[in-house]
C-alpha positions, 0 to 999 in steps of 0.5 A: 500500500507504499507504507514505509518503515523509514527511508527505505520500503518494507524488505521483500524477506519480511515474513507476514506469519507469526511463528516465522516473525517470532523465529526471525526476530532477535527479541527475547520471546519475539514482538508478536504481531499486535504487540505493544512493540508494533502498537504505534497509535490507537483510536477513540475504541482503543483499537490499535493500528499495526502500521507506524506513522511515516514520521518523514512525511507531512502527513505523519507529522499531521497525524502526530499533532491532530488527534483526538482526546481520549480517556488516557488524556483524562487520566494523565490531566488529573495525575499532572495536576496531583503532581503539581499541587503536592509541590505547594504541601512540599514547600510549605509544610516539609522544605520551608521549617527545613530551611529554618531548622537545618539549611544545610541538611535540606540541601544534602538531602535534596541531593541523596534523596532528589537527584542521586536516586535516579542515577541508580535508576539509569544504572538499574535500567541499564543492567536490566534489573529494573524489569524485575523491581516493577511489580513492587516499586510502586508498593514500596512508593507509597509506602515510604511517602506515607512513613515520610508524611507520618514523620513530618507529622511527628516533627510537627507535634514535638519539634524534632528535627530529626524526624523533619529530616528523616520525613522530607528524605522518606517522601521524596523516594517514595514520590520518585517513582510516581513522578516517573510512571507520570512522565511515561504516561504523558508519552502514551498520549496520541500526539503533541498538541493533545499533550501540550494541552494536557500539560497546560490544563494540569497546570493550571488546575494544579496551581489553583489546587495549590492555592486552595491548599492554604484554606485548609488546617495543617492534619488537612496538608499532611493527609494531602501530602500522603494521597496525592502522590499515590493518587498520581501513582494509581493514575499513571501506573496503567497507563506505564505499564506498557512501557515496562512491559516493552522494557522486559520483552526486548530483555534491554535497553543495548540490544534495541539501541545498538539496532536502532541508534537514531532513536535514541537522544544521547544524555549529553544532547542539547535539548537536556542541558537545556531542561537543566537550565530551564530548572536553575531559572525555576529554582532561583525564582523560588528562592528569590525574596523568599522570607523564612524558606517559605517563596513568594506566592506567584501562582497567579503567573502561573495560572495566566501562563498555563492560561494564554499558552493553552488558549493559543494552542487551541486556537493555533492552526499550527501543528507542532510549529509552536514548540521554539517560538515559545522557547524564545518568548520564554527566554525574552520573559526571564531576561525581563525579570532578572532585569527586574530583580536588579532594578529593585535592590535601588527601586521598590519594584516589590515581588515583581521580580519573581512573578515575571520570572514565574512567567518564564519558567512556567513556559519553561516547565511546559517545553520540559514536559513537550520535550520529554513527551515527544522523544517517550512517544516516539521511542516508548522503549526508552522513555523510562531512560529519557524521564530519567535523565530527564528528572535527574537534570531536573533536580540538579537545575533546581538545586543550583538556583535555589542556591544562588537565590539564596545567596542574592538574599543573604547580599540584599541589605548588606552588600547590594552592589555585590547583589547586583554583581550577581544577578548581572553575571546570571543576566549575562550567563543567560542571554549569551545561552539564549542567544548565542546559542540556543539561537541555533538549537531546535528542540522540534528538530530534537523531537522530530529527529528521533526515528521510530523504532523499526522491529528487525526481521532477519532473513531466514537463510540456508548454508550456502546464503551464510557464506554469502553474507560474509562475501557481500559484507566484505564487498561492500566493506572494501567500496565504504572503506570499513575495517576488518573488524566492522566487516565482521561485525556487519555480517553478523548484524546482517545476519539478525545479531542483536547488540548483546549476543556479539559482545558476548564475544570474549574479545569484544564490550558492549561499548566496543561494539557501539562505537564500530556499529556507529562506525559501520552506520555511518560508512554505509549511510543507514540509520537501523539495522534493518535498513543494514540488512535490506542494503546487504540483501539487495543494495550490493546487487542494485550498485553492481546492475547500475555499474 
């Protein structure tokens, strides 16, 4: 029907019947034909479509961004706005008496509890253990948020510190698990204008949940501070369990990777050192002008925000073209308001300062999530390693701006020109990144680069084709000048090898292994090991009747 897997046309040795495709597949028990593997995109009834979007195409990226709320959309909205007003019951009941009894302590508990846990999720993720510790994490989160809320309640009655201390470290590992299963299931959603909207209505109910919190005694927040994080966990977890079912078919992260590369971002790329910016901006407007660890109360930005960014995406006829001019119109916003902050050292501007700030960062906060959600839907197997990172920068990014809004509060009053000093530096840190550089990142090229995962069918061969493999693997590597070794690497990656079983070779690590399959990918110019396959098959014979 001209469908496309990516660039190339579905290979003619593709098998239609299922036990052919389970025995050609290099995944553990084989994706089966309608599995979660294969399930790309669904309708209003839940039905599932076994042809992936061309992606390449306008009409895939049409599709992306244009289709229907469903009642997954429904269960993501209410557990975002969970997630969002815990943050209010975090601040004001558990980090500001932390701040005033143990600032120091506050701050290396964020560390060992908020930032270091989701190293040891990456490192879980990637020896594979964290298939098996799925069906009690979640347990195991809502136990210790609950033995966390039990001992803040515990330090609100006899004034330990001690057990302030131990209540903040308990919730935050218990909490670290639901927000994870929330940013899974935010990727589960149909398409990016659908999740934009998801995120906005979140944040807008969750901001004025916040507010309404204030109405309420102290028993009242502690009881909160134990439902909602489990509330979010219950909604999330099915909507997730999808994607941890993915994680322990393939049996890892490597073997996936290694035979589909350009679906996964590097760590290291643009568009997460840009979430950890984004976080230092919303750190340092929490603390800034704070007054006993408790910030200023500036959910009416968010509120506005969350407002005119869902309003225009709803009456914008644009697709998914709005993800960089509301970067721009973000930084633009946050300039303005650490102008605003130096103005008011020597001018009584007020809080000013922090509500512009909040407008920037809740902009800030919306791309994080779009960012997030557009790598997790188009690679539903490395979303738990994208929120990850994700929230690992996160934490990091916050904790760096609280610090220095902390530090231009302890220089107001005493030294307001070395005040001003600072928050000029910041100014400038910021604009040269805004402008000098992020003039030239996309994160809709980030999000779009990102090439569906294309499930490997290797042929099904008798002897005589074995032998022929290494022949054309060695042809083709003497016309794209690959070495010895990749020559024998990509016979076996033609031949259906995942990642994992060629460097179980004693000679050969996995890292190895990754740098000659990057090496071999590039040579030939293919982006999966499907299209290796194909151009192995077929491509040698095609250059040599065009010769």
């Amino acid at each position: 029907d001209g469908s496309r897997w990516n660039r190339r046309a579905a290979p003619q040795h593709t098998v239609a019947s299922k036990g052919a495709y389970e025995h050609a597949s290099p995944y553990r028990d084989g994706p089966r034909r309608g599995s979660s593997l294969w399930r790309i995109r669904g309708n209003a009834h839940g039905e599932q479509s076994e042809r992936p979007f061309d992606y390449n195409s306008e009409k895939g990226r049409e599709d992306f961004a244009s289709m229907s709320t469903t009642k997954p959309w429904l269960a993501v909205f209410a557990a975002g706005a969970c997630e969002s007003a815990c943050n209010r019951l975090l601040n004001a009941d558990i980090i500001a008496p932390l701040s005033v009894a143990a600032p120091v302590a506050r701050d290396t508990l964020f560390i060992v509890a908020n930032i270091c846990p989701f190293l040891l999720v990456l490192f879980a993720l990637k020896r594979g253990y964290l298939t098996r510790m799925g069906p009690w994490a979640a347990t195991a989160s809502c136990v210790l948020v609950i033995a966390g809320t039990l001992l803040v309640g515990l330090h609100a009655k006899t004034g330990s510190t001690a057990a302030l201390c131990g209540g903040y470290a308990l919730w935050q590992l218990g909490s670290l698990w639901a927000t994870l299963m929330y940013l899974i299931a935010l990727c589960q959603l149909d398409n990016i204008r659908s999740a934009m909207l998801c995120i906005c209505a979140s944040a807008l109910i969750g901001t004025l949940g916040q507010r309404a919190v204030d109405l309420f005694s102290l028993p009242m927040h502690l009881i909160l501070c134990a439902v909602l994080p489990c509330a979010t966990l219950a909604l999330s977890s099915h909507l997730a369990r999808e994607n941890l079912a993915l994680l322990n078919e393939t049996g890892g992260l490597e073997s996936v990777e290694l035979s589909n590369p350009a679906a996964f971002v590097s760590p290291l790329n643009p568009a997460f050192l840009c979430l950890f910016v984004f976080n230092l901006v919303f750190g340092f407007s929490l603390a800034l002008n704070c007054i006993s660890g408790i910030p200023v109360d500036t959910s009416p930005s968010g509120i506005v925000t969350a407002l005119l960014v869902g309003g225009v995406v709803v009456a914008s006829r644009r697709r998914s073209g709005f993800i960089d001019p509301l970067a721009a119109l973000a930084a633009l916003v946050v300039i303005a308001g650490l102008l605003c902050a130096i103005v008011s050292l020597f001018l009584p501007l007020g809080s000013a300062s922090n509500y512009i700030l909040r407008s920037g960062s809740a902009c800030f906060s919306i791309i994080h999530y779009l960012v997030i959600f557009g790598i997790g839907s188009r690679n539903r197997i490395g979303a738990l390693r994208v929120a990850a990172w994700a929230c690992f920068l996160t934490g990091l990014g916050t904790l760096v701006g609280t610090l220095s809004g902390h530090g231009v509060n302890r220089l107001v009053g005493t030294n307001d020109a070395l005040a001003a000093g600072l928050l000029c530096a910041i100014l400038v840190s910021f604009v040269a990144l805004a402008f000098l550089w992020l003039a030239k990142f996309s994160f809709r090229a980030v999000i779009f680069g990102v090439e569906p995962i294309t499930p490997v069918v290797a042929p099904i061969e008798s002897g005589k084709e074995r032998e022929s493999i290494e022949d054309r693997c060695a042809r083709l590597g003497t016309q794209h000048g690959l070495t010895k070794r990749e020559v024998e690497l990509c016979a076996l990656l033609a031949r259906g090898r995942n990642g994992r079983a060629i460097s179980d070779q004693p000679t050969l690590s996995y890292s190895t292994v990754k740098t000659h399959v990057k090496h071999i990918y590039m040579k030939l110019d293919v982006h999966t090991q499907q299209e290796l396959i194909d151009l192995v098959e077929g491509g040698l014979g095609r250059q040599e009747e065009g010769a």
